[in-house]
ROKEVO-237330 format. One record per residue (C-alpha): residue in one letter; x, y, z. Coordinates in steps of 0.1 Angstrom, whole numbers, plus 5000, padded with zeros to 4 digits. Layout:
<kolkes>
AXYZ...
</kolkes>
This chain:
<kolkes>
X511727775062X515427895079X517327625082X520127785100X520027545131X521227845155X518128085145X516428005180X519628085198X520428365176X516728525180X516828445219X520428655223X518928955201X515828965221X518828935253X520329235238X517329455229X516229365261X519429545279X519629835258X515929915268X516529825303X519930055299X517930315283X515330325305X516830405335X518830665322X515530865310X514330775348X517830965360X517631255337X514331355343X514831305378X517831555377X515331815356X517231735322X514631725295X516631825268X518831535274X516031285279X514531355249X517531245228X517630965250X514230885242X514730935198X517630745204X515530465218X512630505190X515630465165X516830175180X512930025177X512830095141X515929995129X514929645150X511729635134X513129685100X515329425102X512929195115X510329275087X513429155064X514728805064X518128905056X518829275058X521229465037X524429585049X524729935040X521230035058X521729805086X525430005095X524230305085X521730225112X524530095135X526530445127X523030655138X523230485169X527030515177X526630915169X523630935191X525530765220X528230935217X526431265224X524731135250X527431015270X529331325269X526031475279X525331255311X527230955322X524030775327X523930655291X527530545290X526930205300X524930155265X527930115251X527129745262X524529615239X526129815214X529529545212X527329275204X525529505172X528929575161X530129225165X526929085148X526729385116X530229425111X533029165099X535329065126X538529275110X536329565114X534229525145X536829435170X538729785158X534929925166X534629735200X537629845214X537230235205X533730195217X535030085250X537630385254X535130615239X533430455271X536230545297X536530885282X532630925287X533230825322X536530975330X535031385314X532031305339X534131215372X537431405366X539231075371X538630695367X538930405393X539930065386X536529945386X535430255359X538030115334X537229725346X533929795340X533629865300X536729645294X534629335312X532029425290X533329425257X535629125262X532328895272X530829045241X533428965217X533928615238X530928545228X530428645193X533928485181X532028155203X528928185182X530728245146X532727925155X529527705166X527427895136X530727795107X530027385126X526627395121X527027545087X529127255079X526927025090X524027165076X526427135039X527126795048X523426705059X522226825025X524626635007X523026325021X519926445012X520726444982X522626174983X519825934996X516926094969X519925944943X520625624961X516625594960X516525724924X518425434914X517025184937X513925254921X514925234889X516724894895X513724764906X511824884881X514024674857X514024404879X510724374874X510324434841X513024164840X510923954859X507724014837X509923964807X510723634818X507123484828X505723634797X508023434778X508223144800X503823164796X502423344774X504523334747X505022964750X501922874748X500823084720X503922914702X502522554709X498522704698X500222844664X502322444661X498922254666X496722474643X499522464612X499522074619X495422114619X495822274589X497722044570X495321774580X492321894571X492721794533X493321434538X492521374573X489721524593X489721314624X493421444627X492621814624X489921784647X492021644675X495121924666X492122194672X490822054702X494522064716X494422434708X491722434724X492522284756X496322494751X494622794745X492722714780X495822624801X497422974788X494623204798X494922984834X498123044834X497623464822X495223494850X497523374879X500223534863X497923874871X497123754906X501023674911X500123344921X502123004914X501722834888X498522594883X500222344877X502222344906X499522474927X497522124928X500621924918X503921824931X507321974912X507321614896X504121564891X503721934875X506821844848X505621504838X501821674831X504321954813X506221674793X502821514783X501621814767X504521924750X504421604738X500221594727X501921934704X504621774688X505621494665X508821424686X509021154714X509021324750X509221134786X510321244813X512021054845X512921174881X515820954903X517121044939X514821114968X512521414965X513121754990X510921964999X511822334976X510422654983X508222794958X510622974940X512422674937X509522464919X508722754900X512022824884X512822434876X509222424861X509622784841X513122644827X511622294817X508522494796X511222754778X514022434769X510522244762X509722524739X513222564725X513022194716X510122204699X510322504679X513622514669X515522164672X513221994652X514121674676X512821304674X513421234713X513421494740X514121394771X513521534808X515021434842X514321564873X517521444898X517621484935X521121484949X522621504986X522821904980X521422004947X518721924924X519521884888X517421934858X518221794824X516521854793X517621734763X517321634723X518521474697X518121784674X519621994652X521922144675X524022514673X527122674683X526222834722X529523004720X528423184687X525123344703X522623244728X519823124703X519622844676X520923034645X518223194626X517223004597X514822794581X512422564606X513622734638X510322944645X512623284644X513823224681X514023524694X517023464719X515523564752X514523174763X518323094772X519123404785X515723424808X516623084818X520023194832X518523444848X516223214865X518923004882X521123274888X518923414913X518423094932X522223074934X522222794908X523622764871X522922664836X524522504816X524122434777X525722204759X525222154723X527022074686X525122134656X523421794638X524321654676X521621784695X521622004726X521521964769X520122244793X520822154825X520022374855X521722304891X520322434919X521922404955X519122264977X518522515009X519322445045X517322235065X515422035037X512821815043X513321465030X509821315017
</kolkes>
């Protein structure tokens, strides 16, 4: 495919040109023969066959090379030359022959070659009359001026377009990157995402089934009754993570929150974490509820489950609170404990050690993440052997609805 955006224009002026020199050519052969000059026609008429086969060779060629394409061009000037001292008829062929010199040669040399063409063309004239006129020498010199007018017109539009074509390219390329990278940013977007439901999910639940079925474990010597009751929570965990896995597939909200209000959901959370844990959890809510968007509920809810999680896997906490608060412009989560505590300047994680369930680091980070995208924050405040406070602020959006 060409993509040189003048190759229409370009084709349409050669076909111009190869046009007049048969036109020219033609009635010159007409004129000789008429006047009984044979001899002369004929090399008029293997000029004109040259001329067809060096076009057609050029046109069988995408880009032609220069030593047989001038060699061509130097055929042609020879044979007009003879011609024109042999008849004044084919003189004026001189014509289409500026525009192959201005297209074959480069400019320093082709203008040298127009203008000698041209007074090789007054000569021709001037040995056939005995004299020249104004409008003999007008004539030619007309001619060759429009010729190279127009070539130094088209080598100037051709270096624009050539620019243009560079600079299209570039943004080309410049886009496929942009999109490259686009791609790839949402690729980790979403494997950011992913990262953070899994976690937020899956992984929490599978925490809680591997709490109750230790605790089930260590029951089943002296108390049976108890074990039984740790295995049926598995049970019913193990049930509430595969509802959650499956709507996590469909990209759907959460169950919870699909048949239950944002409070309602994180006081059914609280009692659970609580059915899976020897520490004492309630939760409250104060101010007057708003109406979130789903990302919203489902953030607040996601960060609740991991600091619920953190709480109970690695605090080792007698009371855990949660507070759901509704201000003028915000909505506050609090969870908190009265746990072991650790140094949040030191590393985003408990420390690892004995009794903290190898945390793995990701819950406080994913949490951030979480709030950060709704334009909120998170804070965590906590001193080891004083317990620790996640609280997540998110700015309520405009136009609320007050329930």
């Amino acid at each position: 495919m060409r993509t040189d955006l003048f190759s229409p224009a370009m084709r349409l002026l050669g076909w111009a040109v190869h046009g007049t020199f048969l036109v020219l050519l033609a009635i010159a052969l007409v004129r000789t023969l008429h006047d009984e000059q044979a001899l002369i026609a004929a090399g008029g008429l293997a000029l004109g066959i040259g001329y067809a086969g060096g076009v057609a060779w050029a046109g069988r060629h995408r880009r032609p090379r220069q030593g047989p394409a001038r060699l061509w061009l130097a055929l042609l000037t020879a044979g007009w030359a003879g011609l024109a001292l042999s008849s004044p008829d084919f003189v004026w062929l001189a014509f289409p022959l500026f525009f192959l010199y201005l297209h074959l040669l480069p400019l320093r040399a082709a203008l040298p070659g127009v203008v000698l063409l041209t007074a090789a063309a007054i000569g021709g004239v001037a040995w056939h009359g005995g004299g020249l006129t104004v409008a003999e020498v007008l004539g030619p010199t007309i001619g060759a001026s429009v010729a190279t007018l127009m070539a130094l017109a088209y080598q100037a539009l051709y270096r624009e377009s050539e620019e243009r074509r560079l600079l299209i390219e570039d943004l080309v390329r410049t886009r496929e990157k942009l999109v490259e990278v686009e791609s790839e940013a949402a690729r980790l977007t979403e494997r950011e995402r992913l990262a953070r439901e899994i976690h937020d999910t899956l992984a929490q639940g599978m925490s809680s089934i591997i709490l109750l079925l230790r605790a089930a474990r260590r029951d089943l010597g002296g108390d049976a009754e108890a074990a039984l009751a740790r295995v049926a929570e598995a049970e019913q965990a193990a049930a509430e993570n595969l509802e959650e896995a499956r709507n996590f597939v469909r990209a759907l909200a959460p169950p919870a929150l699909q048949q239950f209000s944002l409070a309602d959901a994180l006081r059914r959370t609280t009692e659970s974490a609580a059915a899976r844990s020897a520490a004492r959890i309630r939760f409250e809510m104060s101010g007057t509820p708003a109406e979130l968007p789903v990302d919203y509920e489902v953030a607040l809810l996601r960060i609740a489950q991991g600091a619920l999680g953190n709480a109970a896997g690695h605090s080792e906490a007698e009371n855990v609170g949660v507070t759901l608060t509704y201000l003028d412009d915000m909505v506050v989560l609090d969870v908190f404990d009265d746990g072991r505590g650790f140094d949040p300047a030191a590393a985003d994680r408990p420390p690892a050690g004995p009794g903290n369930g190898g945390g793995t680091g990701y819950g406080l980070r994913a949490m951030r993440d979480r709030a950060r995208a709704l334009g909120g924050t998170l804070t965590v405040e906590s001193v080891p052997r004083e317990g620790t406070a996640v609280v997540a602020t998110l700015p309520l959006p405009g136009g609320e609805v007050r329930r």
